[in-house]
C-alpha positions as CSV (number, residue, x, y, z in Angstrom):
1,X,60.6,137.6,111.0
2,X,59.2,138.8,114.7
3,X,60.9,138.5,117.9
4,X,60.6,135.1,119.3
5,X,58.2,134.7,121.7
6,X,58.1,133.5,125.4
7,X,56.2,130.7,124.7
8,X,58.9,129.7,121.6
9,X,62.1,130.2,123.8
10,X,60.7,128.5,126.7
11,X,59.8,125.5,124.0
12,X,63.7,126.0,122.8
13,X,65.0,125.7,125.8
14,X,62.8,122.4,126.8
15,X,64.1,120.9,123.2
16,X,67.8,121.2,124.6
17,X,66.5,120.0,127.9
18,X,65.4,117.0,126.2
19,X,68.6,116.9,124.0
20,X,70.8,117.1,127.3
21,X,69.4,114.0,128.7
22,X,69.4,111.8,125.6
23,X,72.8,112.6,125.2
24,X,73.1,112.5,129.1
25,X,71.5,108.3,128.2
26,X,73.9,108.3,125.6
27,X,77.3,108.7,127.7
28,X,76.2,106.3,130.1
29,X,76.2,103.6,127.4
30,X,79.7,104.5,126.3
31,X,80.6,104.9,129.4
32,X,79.0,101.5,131.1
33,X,79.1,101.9,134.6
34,X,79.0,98.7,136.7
35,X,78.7,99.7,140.4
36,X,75.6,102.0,140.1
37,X,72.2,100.4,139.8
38,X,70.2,103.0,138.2
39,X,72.8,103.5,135.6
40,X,73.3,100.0,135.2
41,X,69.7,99.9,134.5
42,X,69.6,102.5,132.0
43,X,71.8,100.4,129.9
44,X,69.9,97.9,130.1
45,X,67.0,100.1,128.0
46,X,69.4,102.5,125.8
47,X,67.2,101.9,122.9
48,X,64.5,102.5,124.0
49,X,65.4,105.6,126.3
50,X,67.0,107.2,123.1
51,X,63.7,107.3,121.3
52,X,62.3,110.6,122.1
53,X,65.5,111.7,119.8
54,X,63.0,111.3,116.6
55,X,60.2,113.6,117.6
56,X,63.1,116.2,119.0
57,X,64.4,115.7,115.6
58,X,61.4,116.4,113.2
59,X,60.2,119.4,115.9
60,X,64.1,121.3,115.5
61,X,63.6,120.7,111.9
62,X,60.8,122.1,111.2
63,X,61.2,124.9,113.8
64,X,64.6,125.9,111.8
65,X,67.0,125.2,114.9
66,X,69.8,124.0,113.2
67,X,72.0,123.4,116.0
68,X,69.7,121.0,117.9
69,X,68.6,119.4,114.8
70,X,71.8,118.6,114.4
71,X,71.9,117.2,117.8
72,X,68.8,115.2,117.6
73,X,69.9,113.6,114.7
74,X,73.2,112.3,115.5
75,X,71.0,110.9,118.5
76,X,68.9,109.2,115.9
77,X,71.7,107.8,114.3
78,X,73.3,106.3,117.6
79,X,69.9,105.3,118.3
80,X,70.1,103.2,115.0
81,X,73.2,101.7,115.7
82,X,72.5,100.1,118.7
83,X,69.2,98.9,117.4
84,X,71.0,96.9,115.0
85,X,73.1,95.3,117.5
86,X,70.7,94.3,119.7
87,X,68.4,92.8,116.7
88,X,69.6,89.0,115.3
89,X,70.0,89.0,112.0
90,X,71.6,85.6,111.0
91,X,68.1,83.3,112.2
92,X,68.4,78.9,111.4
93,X,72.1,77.7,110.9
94,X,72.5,74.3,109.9
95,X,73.4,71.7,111.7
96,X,77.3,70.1,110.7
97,X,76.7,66.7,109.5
98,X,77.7,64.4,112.5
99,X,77.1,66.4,115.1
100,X,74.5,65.4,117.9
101,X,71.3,67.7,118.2
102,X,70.7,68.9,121.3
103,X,67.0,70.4,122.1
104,X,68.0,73.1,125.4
105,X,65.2,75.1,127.3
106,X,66.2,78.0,129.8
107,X,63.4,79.7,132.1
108,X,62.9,81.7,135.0
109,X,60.1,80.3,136.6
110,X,59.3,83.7,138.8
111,X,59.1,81.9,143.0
112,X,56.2,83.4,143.6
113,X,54.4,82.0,140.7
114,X,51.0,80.4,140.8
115,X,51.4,78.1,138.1
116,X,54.6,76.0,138.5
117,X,53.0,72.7,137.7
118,X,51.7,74.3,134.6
119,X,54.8,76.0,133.2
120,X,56.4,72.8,133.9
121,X,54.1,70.9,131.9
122,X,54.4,73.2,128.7
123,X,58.2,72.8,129.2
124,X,58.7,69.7,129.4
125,X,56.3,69.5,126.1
126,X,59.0,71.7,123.9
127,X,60.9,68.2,123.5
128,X,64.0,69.6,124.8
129,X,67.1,67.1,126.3
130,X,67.9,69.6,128.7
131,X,65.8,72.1,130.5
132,X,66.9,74.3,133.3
133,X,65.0,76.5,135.7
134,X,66.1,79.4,137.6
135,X,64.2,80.6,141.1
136,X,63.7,77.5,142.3
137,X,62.4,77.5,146.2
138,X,61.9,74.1,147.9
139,X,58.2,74.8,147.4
140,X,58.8,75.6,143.8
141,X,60.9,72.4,143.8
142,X,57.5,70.3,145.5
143,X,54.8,72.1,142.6
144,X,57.6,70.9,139.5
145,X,56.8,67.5,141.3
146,X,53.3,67.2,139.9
147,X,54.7,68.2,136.7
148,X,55.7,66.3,133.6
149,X,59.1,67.5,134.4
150,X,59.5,65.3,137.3
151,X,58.1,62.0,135.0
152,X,59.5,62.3,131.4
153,X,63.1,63.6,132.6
154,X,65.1,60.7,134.2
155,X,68.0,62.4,135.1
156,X,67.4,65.8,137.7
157,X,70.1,68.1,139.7
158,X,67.8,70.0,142.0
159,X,69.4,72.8,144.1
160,X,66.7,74.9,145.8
161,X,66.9,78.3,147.7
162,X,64.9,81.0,149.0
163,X,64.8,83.8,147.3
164,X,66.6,83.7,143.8
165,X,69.1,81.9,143.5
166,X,67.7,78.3,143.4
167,X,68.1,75.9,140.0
168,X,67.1,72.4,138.7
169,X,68.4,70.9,136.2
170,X,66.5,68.1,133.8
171,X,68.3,65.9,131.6
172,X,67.5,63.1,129.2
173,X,71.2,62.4,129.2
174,X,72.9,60.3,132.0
175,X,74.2,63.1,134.8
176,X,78.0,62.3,135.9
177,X,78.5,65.2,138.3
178,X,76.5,67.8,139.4
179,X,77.0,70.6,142.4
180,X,77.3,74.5,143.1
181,X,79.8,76.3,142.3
182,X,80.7,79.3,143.9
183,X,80.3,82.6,141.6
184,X,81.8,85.7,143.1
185,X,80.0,84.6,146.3
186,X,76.8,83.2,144.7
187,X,76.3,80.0,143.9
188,X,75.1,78.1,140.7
189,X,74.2,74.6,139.6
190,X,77.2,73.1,137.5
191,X,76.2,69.6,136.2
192,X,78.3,67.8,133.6
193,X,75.9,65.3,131.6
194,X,77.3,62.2,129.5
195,X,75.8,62.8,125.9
196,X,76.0,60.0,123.0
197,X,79.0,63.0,121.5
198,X,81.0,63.1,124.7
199,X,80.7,64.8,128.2
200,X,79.1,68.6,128.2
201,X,79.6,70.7,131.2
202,X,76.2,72.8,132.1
203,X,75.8,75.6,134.4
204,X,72.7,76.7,135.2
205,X,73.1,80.7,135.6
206,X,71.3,83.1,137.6
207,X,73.5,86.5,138.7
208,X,72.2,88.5,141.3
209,X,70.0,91.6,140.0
210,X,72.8,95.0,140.2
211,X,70.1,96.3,142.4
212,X,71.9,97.8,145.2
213,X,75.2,99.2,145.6
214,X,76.5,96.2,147.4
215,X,74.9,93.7,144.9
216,X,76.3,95.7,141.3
217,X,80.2,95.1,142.2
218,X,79.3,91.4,142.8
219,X,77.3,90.9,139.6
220,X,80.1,92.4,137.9
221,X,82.4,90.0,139.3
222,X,80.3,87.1,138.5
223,X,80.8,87.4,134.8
224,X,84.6,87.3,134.9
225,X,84.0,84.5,137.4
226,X,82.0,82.7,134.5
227,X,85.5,83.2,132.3
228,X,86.8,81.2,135.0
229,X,84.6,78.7,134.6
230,X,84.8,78.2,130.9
231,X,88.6,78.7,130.9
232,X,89.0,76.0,133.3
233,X,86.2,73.7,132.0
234,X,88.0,70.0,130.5
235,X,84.7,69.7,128.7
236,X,82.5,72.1,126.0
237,X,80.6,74.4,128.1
238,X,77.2,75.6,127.9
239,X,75.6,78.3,130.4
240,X,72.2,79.1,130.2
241,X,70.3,81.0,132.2
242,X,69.1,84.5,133.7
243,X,72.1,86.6,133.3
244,X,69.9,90.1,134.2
245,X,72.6,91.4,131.8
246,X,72.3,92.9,128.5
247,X,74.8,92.8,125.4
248,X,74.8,96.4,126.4
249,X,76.6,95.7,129.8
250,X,79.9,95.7,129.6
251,X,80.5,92.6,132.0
252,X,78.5,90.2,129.6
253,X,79.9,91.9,126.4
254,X,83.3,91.0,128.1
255,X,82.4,87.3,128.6
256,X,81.6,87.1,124.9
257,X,84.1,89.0,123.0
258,X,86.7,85.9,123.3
259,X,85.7,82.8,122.5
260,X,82.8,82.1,124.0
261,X,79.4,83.2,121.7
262,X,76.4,84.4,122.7
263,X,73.3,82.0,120.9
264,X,71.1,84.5,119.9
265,X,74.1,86.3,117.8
266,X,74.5,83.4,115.9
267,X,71.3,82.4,115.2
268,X,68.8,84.7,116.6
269,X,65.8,86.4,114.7
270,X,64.4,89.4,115.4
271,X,65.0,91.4,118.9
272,X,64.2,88.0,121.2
273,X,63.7,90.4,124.1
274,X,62.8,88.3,127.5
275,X,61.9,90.5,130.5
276,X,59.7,92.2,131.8
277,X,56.9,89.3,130.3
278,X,53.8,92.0,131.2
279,X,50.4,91.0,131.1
280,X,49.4,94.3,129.3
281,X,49.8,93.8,125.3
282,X,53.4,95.9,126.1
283,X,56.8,94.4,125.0
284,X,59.3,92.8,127.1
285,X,62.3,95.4,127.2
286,X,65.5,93.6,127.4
287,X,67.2,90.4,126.9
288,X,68.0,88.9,130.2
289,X,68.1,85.2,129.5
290,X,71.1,83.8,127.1
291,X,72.3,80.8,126.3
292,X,76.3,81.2,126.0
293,X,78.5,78.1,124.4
294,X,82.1,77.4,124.1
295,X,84.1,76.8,120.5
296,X,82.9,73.4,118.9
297,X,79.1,73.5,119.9
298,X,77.2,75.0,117.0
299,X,74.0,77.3,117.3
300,X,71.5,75.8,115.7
301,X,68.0,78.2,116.7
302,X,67.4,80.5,119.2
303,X,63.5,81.0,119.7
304,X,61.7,83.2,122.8
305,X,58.1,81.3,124.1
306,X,55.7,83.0,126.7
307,X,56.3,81.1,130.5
308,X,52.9,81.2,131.7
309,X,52.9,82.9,134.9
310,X,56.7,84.1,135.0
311,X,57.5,87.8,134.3
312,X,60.6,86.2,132.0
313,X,60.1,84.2,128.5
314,X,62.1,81.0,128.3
315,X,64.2,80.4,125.5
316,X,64.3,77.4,123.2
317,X,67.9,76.8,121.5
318,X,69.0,74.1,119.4
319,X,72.7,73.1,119.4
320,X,75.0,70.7,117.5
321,X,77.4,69.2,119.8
322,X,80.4,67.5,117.8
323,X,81.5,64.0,118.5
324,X,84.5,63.7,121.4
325,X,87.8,62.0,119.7
């Protein structure tokens, strides 16, 4: 066998270049940093970010470089892992006999978006008891008032903002209270709603995007605020919402390792990614919206539906709610 040339070690030393960053993307998941944004955002797209591991892989193979085969493997393998994690495997659960079905629709409606009336036409027609919208602006707010939102839902919590952080709330069920709550300095649309089953607190979520360094520590905060919330609830709790958190965070991992369940782990299908909603025929990247519930409430379906004109897909969940004693 001849000397390696310049052209091969320059190659080797790109493959360990490569190797050093995915394991670089690797380290940051373990570790899960939560006060700096472009790390937080890399977690966000682990799986993804991982998958030049495969083509390292096969090249160090078939090049006879043990070591970073090795390497590039092990990448694969971690790569695999967390694929599985993020993908729902348990799909339809049935519904416990007695139990009241509840029909809940989550969206991001985007405040710049061109079609509000629109989108809140094709909400209101998935047939849901309960929809609530993030990003409301009080012009957002005055376009959902030419839709069939604003006719076929009786009951409505409205909270507008500039900027982000407004919500609505739309209800088929009677509304006894409803009013922001303060989250780690944000605020958020808390409504409890008298079902035929008993009362059900909602809050409508939205966390601020961990895009700055000033805005990361507070969305961190907000999710052991949202344990707050639940812990202190005298009701079954439902949030729903744009979290801008993945499972792979460790602030929304947190908030779901207790007793509170994630919807989409209990009867999700498939990877139900939500965001970016691009209009090139590319895959939304991460799951931003969730539905979260509290012990008792049963996860019926979980499904993901295009919102036109919103860069997020809404989510359609059905859940049992058992009768109050």
């Amino acid at each position: 066998m001849g000397r390696p040339t310049r052209l091969s070690r320059v190659g080797y030393a790109l493959g360990w270049a490569v190797a050093g960053g995915l394991v670089f993307v690797a380290v940051v998941r373990v570790w899960r940093p939560e006060s700096v944004p472009l790390l937080i955002g890399l977690q966000g797209v682990v799986e993804w970010a991982l998958l030049p591991a495969y083509p390292l892989a096969v090249i160090a193979i078939w090049r006879r470089k043990r070591a970073l085969a090795v390497v590039a493997l092990a990448l694969c393998a971690v790569q695999l892992w967390w694929t599985a994690g993020l993908i729902g495997w348990n799909g339809t659960q049935a519904l416990p006999d007695g139990d009241l079905r509840v029909r809940l629709v989550t969206a991001n409606l985007l405040n710049e978006n061109a079609h509000i009336p629109e989108l809140g036409d094709s909400l209101a027609a998935e047939g849901a008891d309960i929809v609530v919208v993030q990003e409301v602006t009080p012009d957002v707010l005055a376009a959902l008032g030419s839709s069939q939102l604003w006719t076929i839902y009786p009951y409505r919590a409205t909270a507008p903002l500039d900027g982000f952080l407004g919500s609505a709330t739309f209800s088929k069920f009677p509304i006894a209270n409803s009013h922001e709550i303060d989250v780690a300095g944000h605020p958020m649309l808390q409504t409890d709603l008298e079902t035929p089953a008993g009362s059900l607190r909602l809050v409508n979520v939205h966390t601020v995007a961990p895009l700055s360094t000033e805005d990361a520590p507070a969305w961190a905060r907000q999710f052991s605020s949202l344990a707050t919330v639940a812990a202190e609830s005298p009701f079954p709790i439902v949030f729903a919402g744009d979290f801008n958190a993945t499972l792979d965070h460790a602030p929304l991992e947190s908030l779901v390792s207790g007793d509170l369940r994630d919807a989409f782990r209990v009867a999700g299908s498939g990877v139900g990614l939500t965001w970016p909603r691009w209009d090139l025929p590319i895959p939304p990247l991460m799951r931003l919206d969730h539905v979260i519930v509290s012990p008792g409430i049963t996860v019926v379906s979980v499904n993901d539906e295009l919102s036109v004109g919103s860069d997020h897909r809404h989510l359609v969940v059905e859940l049992g709610l058992p009768h109050a004693n």
